[in-house]
C-alpha positions in Angstrom: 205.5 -109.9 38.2 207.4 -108.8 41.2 206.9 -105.5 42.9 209.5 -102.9 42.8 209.8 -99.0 42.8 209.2 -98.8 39.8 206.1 -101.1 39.0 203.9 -100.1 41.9 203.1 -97.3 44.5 203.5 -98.9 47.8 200.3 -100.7 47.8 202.1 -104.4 47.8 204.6 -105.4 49.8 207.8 -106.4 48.1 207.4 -109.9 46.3 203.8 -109.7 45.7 202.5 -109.3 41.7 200.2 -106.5 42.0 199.7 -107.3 38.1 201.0 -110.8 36.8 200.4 -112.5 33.7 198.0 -110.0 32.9 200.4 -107.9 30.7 204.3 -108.6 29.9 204.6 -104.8 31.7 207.7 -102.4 32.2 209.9 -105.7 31.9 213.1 -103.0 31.0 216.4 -101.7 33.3 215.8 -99.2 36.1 217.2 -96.7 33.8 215.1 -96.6 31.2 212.0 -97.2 33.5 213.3 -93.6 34.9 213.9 -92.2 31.2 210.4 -93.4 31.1 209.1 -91.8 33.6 210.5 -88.5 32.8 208.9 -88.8 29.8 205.5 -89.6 30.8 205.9 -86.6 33.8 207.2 -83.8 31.5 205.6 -84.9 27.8 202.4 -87.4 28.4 199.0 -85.3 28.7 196.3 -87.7 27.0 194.6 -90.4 28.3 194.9 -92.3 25.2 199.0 -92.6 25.0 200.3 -96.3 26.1 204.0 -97.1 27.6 204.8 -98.5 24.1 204.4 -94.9 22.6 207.3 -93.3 25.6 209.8 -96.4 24.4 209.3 -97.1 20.8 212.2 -94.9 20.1 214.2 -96.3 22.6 213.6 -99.6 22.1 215.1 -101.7 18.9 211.7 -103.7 16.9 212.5 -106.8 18.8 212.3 -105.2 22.3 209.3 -104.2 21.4 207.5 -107.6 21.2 205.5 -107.8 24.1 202.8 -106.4 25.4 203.1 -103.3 27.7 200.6 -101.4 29.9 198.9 -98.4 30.0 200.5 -96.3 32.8 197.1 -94.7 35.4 199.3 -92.4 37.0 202.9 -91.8 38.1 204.2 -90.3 42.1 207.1 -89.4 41.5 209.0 -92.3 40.3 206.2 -94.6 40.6 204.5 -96.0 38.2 200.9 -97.5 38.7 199.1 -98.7 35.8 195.4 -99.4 34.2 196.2 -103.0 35.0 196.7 -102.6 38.8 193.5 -100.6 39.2 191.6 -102.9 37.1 193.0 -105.6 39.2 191.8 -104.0 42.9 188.4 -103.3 41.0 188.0 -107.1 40.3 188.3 -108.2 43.9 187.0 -104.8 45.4 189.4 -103.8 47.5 188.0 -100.7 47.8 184.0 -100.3 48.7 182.0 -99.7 45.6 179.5 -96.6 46.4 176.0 -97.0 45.5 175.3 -95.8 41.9 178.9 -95.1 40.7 179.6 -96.7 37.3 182.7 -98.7 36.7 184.5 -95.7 35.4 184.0 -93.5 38.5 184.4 -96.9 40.5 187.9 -96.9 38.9 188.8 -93.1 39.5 188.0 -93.7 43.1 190.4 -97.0 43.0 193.2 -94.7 41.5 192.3 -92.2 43.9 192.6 -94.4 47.1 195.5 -96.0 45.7 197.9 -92.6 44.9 196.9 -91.6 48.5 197.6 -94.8 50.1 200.8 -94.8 48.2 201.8 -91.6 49.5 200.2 -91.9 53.5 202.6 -95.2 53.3 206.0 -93.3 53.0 204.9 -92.0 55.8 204.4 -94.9 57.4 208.0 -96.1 56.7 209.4 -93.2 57.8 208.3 -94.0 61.4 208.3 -97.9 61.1 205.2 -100.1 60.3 203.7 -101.9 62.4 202.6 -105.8 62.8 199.3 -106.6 62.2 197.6 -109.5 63.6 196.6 -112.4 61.5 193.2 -112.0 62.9 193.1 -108.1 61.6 193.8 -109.3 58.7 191.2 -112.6 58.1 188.4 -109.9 59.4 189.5 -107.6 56.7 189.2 -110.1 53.7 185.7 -111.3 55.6 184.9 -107.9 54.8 185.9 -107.9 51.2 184.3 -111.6 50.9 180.9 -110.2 51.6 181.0 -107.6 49.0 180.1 -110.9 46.7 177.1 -112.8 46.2 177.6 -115.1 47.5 180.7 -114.6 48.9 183.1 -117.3 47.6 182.8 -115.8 44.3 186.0 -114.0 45.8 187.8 -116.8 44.6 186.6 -116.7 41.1 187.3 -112.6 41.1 191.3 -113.9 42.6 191.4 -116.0 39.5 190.7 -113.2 36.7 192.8 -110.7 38.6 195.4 -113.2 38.6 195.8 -112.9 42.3 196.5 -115.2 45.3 194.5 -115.4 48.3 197.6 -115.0 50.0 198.9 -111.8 47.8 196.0 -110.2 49.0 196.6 -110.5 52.6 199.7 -109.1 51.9 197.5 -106.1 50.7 195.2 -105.9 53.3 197.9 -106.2 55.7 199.5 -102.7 54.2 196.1 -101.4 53.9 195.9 -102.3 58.2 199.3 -101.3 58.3 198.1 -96.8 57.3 194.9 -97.1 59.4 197.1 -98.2 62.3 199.7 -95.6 61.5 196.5 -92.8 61.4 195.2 -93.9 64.8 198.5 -94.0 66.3 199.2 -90.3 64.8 195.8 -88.7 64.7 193.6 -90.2 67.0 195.0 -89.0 70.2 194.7 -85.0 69.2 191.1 -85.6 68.5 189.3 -84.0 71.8 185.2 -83.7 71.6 183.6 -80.9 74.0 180.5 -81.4 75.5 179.3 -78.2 74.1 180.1 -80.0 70.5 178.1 -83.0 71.4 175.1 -80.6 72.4 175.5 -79.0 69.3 175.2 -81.6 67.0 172.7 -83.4 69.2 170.5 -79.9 68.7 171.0 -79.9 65.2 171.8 -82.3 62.5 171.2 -85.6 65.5 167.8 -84.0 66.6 167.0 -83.2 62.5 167.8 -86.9 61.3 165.7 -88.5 63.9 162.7 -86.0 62.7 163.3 -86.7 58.9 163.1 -90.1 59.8 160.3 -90.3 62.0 161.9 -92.1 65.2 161.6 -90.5 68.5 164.5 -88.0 69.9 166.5 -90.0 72.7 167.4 -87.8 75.8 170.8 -86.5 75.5 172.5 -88.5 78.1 171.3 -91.6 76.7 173.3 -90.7 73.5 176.3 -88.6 74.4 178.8 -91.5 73.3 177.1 -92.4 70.5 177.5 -88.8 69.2 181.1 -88.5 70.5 181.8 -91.0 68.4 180.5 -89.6 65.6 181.8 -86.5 65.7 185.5 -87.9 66.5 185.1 -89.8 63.1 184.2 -87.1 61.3 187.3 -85.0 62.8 189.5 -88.0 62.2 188.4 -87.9 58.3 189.3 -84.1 58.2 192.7 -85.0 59.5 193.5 -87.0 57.6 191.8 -85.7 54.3 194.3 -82.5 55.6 197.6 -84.9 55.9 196.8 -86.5 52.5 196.8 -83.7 51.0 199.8 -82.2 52.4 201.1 -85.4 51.3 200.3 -84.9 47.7 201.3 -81.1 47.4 205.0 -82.3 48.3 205.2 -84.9 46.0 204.9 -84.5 41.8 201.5 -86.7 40.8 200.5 -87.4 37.4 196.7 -89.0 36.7 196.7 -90.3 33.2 193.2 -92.1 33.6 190.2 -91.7 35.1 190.0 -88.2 35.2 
């Protein structure tokens, strides 16, 4: 399947199958995809309802044939569905936390992916930038190594029913927001000394004693606590722009509550 406005929330660039033979899914005319989503926005509230329940009284018996998806949530006029989130699960695009089962692993895929969806019309707004190949073979490293052993990746590629190259093309718009956020963000972020005293006199000193290691002199860690602190600010920001982000737009979560 081929990605359009419709089919996917800005997590694939255009020409890459974020779902492909998986389902037969949302195969209709931009009109009725938008009749659709009306309907799902305005009249869908269970997490149970399928796309083939918002067109079977559209649709003549014939249409009606193959197999459609089960719609996760819709932005708008985007549609993502069960199928694309099951897919990013499969390779894990997005770090599993310790402990989460696989339905909260899900939820946090659909999270990640409505908020990436919506940080990335931002992103166009101002003009993406080029990532470097090399940016973008560290990244799959990364994902490689989330499997034991780690070419088991390729296995994962073939159930998803993706390409190693399709998901360079998502990593690459994945690359494509963090650049945008430390282009945007990172330059207001300014750490006092007084901050870095502060934390080093409180939650630094109090996680070296909880662990039993020896409290460093100040000096000898000042960077390493900038550092920390400025990541911590940076999540705030952006947790902050994401969320203005979502208050102007109209999102729908079918699954994964």
């Amino acid at each position: 399947m081929t990605a359009n406005k419709h089919e996917n929330v800005g997590i694939a660039p255009d020409g890459v199958k974020i779902c492909g033979a998986m389902s037969a899914r949302l195969k209709l005319t931009g009109d009725l995809n938008l009749m659709m989503t009306h309907h799902i926005s305005r009249r869908i509230r269970s997490l149970g309802v399928t796309i083939v329940s918002v067109i079977a009284f559209v649709l003549p018996s014939a249409a009606r044939a193959a197999t459609l998806d089960r719609i996760a949530a819709v932005i708008d006029q985007q549609v993502l569905t069960v199928s694309e989130v099951d897919q990013m699960a499969e390779v894990r695009f997005i770090p599993r936390i310790a402990g989460r089962s696989n339905d909260d692993y899900h939820h946090d895929i659909l999270e990640a992916l409505i908020a990436q969806a919506l940080r990335y019309r931002d992103v166009e707004r101002f003009g993406a930038q080029d990532i470097p190949k090399d940016s973008i073979e560290a990244r799959l490293v990364e994902i490689q190594h989330r499997f034991v052993p780690p070419a088991s990746l390729d296995a994962a590629l073939l159930r998803a029913e993706l390409t190693l190259d399709e998901l360079r093309a998502l990593i690459k718009r994945q690359l494509q927001v963090e650049a945008y956020i430390q282009e945007r963000f990172a330059p207001l972020i300014f750490v006092a000394n007084d901050d870095i005293a502060a934390y080093y006199n409180g939650p630094w000193r109090q996680q070296r004693a909880a662990r039993g290691l020896p409290v460093t002199p100040l000096n000898d860690v000042r960077e390493e606590i900038r550092t920390l602190i400025r990541s911590r600010q940076l999540e705030e920001q952006i947790e902050t722009w994401t969320n203005q982000l979502r208050a102007r737009a109209n999102v729908d979560v079918y699954a994964w509550k």
